[in-house]
Backbone bond lengths (Angstrom), bond angles and torsions (degrees), N, CA, C in turn:
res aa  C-N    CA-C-N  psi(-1)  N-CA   C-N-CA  omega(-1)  CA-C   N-CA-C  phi
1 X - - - 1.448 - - 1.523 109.81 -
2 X 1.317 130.66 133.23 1.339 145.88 -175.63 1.438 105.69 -87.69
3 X 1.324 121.87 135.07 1.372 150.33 -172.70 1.693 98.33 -66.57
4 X 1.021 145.48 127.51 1.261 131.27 164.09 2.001 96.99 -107.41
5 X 0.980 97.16 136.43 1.656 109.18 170.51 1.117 124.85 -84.61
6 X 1.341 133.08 140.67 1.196 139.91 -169.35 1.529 125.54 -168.52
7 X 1.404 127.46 143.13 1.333 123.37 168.02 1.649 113.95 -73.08
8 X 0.929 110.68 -171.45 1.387 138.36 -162.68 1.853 106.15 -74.65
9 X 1.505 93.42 -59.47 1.460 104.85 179.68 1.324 108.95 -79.99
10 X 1.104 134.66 -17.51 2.062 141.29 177.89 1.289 85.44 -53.72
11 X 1.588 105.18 -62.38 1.554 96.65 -147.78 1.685 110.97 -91.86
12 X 0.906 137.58 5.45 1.018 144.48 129.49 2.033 126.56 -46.77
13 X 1.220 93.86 -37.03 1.610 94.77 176.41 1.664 100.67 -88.95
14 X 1.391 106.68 -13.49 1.392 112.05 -174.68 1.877 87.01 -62.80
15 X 1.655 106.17 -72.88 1.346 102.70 -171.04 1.205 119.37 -37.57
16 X 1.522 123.95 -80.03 1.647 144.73 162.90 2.315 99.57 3.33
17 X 1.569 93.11 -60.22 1.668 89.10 177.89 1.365 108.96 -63.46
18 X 1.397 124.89 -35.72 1.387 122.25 -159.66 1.866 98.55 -65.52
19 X 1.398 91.21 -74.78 1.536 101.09 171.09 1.877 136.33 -11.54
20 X 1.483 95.91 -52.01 1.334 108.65 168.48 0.858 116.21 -67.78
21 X 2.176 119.51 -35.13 1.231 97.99 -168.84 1.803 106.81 -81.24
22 X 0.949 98.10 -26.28 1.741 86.23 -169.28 1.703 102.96 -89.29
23 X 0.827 141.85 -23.98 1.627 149.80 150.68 1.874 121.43 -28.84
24 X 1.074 90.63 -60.70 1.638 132.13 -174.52 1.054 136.42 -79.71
25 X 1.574 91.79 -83.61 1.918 112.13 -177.40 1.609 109.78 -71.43
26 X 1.718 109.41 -36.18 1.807 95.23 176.62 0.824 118.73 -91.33
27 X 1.449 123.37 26.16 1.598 113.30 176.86 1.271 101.53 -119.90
28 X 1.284 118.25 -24.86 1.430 121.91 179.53 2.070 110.09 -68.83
29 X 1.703 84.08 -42.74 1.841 93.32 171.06 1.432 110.48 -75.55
30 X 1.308 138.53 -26.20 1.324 116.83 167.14 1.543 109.20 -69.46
31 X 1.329 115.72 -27.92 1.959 104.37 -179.76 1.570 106.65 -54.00
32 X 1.637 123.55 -52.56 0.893 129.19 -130.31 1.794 94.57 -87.31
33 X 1.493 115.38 -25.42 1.369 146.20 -174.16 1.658 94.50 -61.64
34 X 1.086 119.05 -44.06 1.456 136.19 -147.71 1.567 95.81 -99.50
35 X 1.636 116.31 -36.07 1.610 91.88 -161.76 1.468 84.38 -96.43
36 X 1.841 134.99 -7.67 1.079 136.52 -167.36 2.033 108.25 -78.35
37 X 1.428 88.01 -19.77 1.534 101.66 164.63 1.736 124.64 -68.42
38 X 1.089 90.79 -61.93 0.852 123.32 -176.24 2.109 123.50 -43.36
39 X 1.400 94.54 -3.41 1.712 126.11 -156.27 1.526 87.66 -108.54
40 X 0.956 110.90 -32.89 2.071 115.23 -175.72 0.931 112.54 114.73
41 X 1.646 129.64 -110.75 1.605 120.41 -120.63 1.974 69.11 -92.88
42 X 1.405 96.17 166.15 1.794 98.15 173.84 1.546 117.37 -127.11
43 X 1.564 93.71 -3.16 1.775 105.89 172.32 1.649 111.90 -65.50
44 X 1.381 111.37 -29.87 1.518 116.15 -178.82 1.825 100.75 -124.31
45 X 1.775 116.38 52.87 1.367 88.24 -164.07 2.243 81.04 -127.64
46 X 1.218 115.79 128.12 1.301 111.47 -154.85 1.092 97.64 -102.41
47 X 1.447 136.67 -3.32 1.308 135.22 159.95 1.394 122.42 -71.80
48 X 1.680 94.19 -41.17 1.406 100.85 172.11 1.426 119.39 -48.23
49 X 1.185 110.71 -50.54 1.607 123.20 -163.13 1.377 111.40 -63.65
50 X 1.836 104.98 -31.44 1.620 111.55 -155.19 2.012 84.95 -92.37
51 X 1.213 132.07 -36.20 1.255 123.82 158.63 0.933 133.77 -27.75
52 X 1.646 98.84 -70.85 2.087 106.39 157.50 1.195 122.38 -12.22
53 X 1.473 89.61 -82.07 1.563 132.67 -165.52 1.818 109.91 -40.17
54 X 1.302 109.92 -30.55 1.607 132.28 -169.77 1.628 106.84 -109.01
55 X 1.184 118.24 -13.74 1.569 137.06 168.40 1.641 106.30 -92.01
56 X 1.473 119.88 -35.09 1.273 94.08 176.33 1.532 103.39 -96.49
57 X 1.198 123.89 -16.10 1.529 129.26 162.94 1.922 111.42 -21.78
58 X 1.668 75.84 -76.38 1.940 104.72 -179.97 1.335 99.34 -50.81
59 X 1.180 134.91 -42.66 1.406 129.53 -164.31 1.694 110.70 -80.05
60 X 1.589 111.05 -21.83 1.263 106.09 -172.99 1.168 116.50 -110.25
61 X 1.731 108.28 -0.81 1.674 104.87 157.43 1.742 105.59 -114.59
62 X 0.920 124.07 18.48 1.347 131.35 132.56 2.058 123.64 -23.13
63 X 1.679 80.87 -91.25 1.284 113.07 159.54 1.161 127.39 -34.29
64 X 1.267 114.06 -65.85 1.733 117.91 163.18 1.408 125.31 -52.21
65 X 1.151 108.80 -44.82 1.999 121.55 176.40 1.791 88.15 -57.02
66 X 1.379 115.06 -66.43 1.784 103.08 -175.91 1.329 118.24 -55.29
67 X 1.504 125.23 -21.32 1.430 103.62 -176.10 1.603 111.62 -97.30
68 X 1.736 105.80 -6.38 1.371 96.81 173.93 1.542 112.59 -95.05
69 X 1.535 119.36 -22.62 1.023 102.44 151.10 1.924 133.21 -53.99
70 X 1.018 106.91 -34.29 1.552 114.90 175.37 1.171 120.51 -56.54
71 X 1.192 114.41 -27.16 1.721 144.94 -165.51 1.471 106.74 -85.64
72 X 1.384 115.11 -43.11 1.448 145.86 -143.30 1.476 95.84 -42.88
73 X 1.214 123.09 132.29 1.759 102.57 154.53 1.536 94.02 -133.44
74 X 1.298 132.24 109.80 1.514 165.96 106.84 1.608 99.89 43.83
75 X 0.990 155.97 35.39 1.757 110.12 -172.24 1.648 105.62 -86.97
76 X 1.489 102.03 157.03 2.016 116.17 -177.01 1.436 77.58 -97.18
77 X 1.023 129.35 123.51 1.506 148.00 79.86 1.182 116.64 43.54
78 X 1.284 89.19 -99.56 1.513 114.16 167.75 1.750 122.54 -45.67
79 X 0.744 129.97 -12.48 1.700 132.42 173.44 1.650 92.40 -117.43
80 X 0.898 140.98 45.92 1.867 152.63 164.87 1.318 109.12 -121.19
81 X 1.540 128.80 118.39 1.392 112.64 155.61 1.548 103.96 -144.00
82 X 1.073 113.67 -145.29 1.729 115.23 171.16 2.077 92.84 107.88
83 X 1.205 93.62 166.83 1.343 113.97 174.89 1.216 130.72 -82.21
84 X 1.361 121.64 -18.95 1.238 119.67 170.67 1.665 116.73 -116.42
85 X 1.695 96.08 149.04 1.717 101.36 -171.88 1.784 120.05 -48.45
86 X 1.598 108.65 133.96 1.381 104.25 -179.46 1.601 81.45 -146.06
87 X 1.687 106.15 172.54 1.382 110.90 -175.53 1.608 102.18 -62.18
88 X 1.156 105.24 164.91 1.274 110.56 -163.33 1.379 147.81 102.89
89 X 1.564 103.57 -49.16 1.477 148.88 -179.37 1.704 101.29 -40.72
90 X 0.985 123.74 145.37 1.842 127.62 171.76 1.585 93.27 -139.53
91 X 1.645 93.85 112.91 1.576 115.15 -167.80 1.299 93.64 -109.18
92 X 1.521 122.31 155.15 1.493 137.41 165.49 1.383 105.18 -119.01
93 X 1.086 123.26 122.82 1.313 127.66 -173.12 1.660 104.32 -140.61
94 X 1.746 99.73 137.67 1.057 104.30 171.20 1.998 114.90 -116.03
95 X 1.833 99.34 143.41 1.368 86.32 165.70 1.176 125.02 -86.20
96 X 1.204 117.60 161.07 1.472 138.28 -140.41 2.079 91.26 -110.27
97 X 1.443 130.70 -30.30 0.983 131.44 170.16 1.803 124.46 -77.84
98 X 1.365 88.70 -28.90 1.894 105.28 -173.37 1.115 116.61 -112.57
99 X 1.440 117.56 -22.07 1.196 147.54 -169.01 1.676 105.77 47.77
100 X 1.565 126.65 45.79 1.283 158.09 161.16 1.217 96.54 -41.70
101 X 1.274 150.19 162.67 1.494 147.52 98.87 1.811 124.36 -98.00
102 X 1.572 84.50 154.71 1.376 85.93 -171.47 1.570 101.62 -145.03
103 X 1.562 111.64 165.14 1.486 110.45 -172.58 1.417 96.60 -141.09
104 X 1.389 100.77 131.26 1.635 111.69 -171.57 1.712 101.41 -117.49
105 X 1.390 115.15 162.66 1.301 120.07 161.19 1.552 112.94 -148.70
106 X 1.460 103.51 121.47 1.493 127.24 -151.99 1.754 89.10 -74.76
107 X 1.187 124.87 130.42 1.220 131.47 176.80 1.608 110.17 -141.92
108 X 1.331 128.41 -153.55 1.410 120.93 -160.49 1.328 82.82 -113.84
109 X 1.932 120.86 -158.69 1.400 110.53 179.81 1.359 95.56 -96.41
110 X 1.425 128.96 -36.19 1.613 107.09 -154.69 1.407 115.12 -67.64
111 X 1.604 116.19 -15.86 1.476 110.47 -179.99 1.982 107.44 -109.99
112 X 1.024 114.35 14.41 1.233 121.13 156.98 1.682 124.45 -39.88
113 X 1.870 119.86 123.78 1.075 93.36 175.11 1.462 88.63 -144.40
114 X 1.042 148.72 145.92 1.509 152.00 -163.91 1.449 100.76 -108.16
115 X 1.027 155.34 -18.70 1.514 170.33 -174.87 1.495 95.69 -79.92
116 X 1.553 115.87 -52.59 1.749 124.66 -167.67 1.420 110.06 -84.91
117 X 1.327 109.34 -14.60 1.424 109.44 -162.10 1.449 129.27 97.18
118 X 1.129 103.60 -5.04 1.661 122.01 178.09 1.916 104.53 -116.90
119 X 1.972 75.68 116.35 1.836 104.68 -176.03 1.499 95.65 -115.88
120 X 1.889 92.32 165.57 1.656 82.53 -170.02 1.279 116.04 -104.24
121 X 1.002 149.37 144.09 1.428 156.95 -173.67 1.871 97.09 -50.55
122 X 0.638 132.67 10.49 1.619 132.29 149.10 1.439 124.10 -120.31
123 X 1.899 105.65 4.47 1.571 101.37 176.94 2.438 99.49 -69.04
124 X 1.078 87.83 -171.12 1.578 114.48 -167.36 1.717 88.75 -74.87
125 X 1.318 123.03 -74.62 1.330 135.03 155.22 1.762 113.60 -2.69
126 X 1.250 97.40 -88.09 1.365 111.42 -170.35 1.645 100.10 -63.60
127 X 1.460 138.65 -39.62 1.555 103.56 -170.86 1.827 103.02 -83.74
128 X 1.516 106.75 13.23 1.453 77.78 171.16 1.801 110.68 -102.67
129 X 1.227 119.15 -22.36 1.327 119.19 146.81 1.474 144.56 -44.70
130 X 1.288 101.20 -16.19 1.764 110.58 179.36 1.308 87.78 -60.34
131 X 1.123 117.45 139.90 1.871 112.02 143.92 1.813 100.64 118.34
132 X 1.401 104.25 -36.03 1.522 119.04 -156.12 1.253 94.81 -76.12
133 X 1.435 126.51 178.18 1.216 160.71 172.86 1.669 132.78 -161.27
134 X 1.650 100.21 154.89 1.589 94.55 173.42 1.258 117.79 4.98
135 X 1.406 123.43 152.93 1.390 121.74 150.68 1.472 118.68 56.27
136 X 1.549 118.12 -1.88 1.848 107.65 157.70 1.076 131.74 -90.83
137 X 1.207 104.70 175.06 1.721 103.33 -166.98 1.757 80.25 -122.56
138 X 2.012 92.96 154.99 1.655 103.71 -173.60 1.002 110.17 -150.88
139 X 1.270 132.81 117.11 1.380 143.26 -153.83 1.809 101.84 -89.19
140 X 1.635 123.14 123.29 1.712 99.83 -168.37 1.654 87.92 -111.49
141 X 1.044 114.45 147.67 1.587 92.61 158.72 1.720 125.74 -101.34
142 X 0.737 136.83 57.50 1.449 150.43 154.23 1.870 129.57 -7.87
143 X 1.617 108.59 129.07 1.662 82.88 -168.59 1.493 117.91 -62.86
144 X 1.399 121.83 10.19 1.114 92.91 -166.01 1.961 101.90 -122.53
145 X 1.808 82.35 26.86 1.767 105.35 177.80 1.260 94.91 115.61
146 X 1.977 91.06 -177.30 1.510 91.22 -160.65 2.178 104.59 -100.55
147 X 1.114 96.76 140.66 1.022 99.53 -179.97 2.075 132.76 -106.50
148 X 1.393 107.05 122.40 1.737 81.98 -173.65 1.647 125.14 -99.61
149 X 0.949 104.68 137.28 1.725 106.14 -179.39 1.581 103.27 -103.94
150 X 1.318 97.10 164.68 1.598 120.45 165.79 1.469 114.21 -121.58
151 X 1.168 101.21 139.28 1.787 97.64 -164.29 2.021 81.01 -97.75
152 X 1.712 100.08 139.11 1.399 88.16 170.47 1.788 103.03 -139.30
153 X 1.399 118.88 17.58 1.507 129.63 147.08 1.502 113.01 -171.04
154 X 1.740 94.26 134.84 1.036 119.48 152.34 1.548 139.79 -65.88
155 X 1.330 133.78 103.99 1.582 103.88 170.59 1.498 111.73 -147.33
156 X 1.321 132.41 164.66 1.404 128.23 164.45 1.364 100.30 -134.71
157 X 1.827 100.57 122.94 0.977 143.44 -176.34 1.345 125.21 -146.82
């Protein structure tokens, strides 16, 4: 079984989803299962189906939330430092064409969110940053070409 990586708070939102769903979501989908019965014939009954349909949903990311929790491997953050990028890391980087900046935080994939600033340590981005520090330049290749940044802070926080 493969280690999946993760911060502190991933796997915590990992739980938080799990929770609802089995807390929450199957009890709310067995009501809805029940009054969708409850309507008659179920060969032509479209609630029924769309109930199902959202019951085996819940059931099959259920499953997944437990095995990535099972999987989970934890790292603190917070006890990480040093100068060069490792998972974890919250980089500021500027482009070198737009002269844009941007601030990323290298996380695992399941809690990855590109909107927050958190990419996953297997995006395109992040394996060319592993390794880097202050003051490098990093060639990404990007679909829409390749693009270069300058890393201009390191930190884990």
């Amino acid at each position: 079984m493969e280690k999946i990586p993760m911060t502190a708070s991933g796997f915590k939102g990992l739980e938080e989803e799990l929770n609802q769903l089995k807390n929450v979501d199957r009890h709310a989908i067995i009501a809805a299962i029940a009054e969708a019965r409850a309507h008659g014939d179920l060969s032509e009954n479209a609630e029924y189906h769309a109930a199902k349909e959202k019951q085996s949903f819940i059931e099959g990311r259920v499953m997944e939330l437990e095995d990535q929790i099972g999987r989970a491997e934890v790292i603190d953050i917070s006890k990480l430092s040093g100068s060069s990028i490792k998972f974890g890391a919250t980089v500021t980087l500027v482009d070198e064409d737009t002269n844009e900046k941007r601030k990323y935080q290298i996380v695992g994939d399941v809690e990855s969110d590109a909107k927050k600033g958190r990419i996953s340590l297997s995006s395109p981005i992040a394996r060319a940053l592993i390794g880097k520090s202050k003051g490098d330049t990093v060639e990404v290749a990007a679909p829409g070409g390749a693009r270069s940044y300058e890393i201009l802070k390191v930190e884990f926080v």
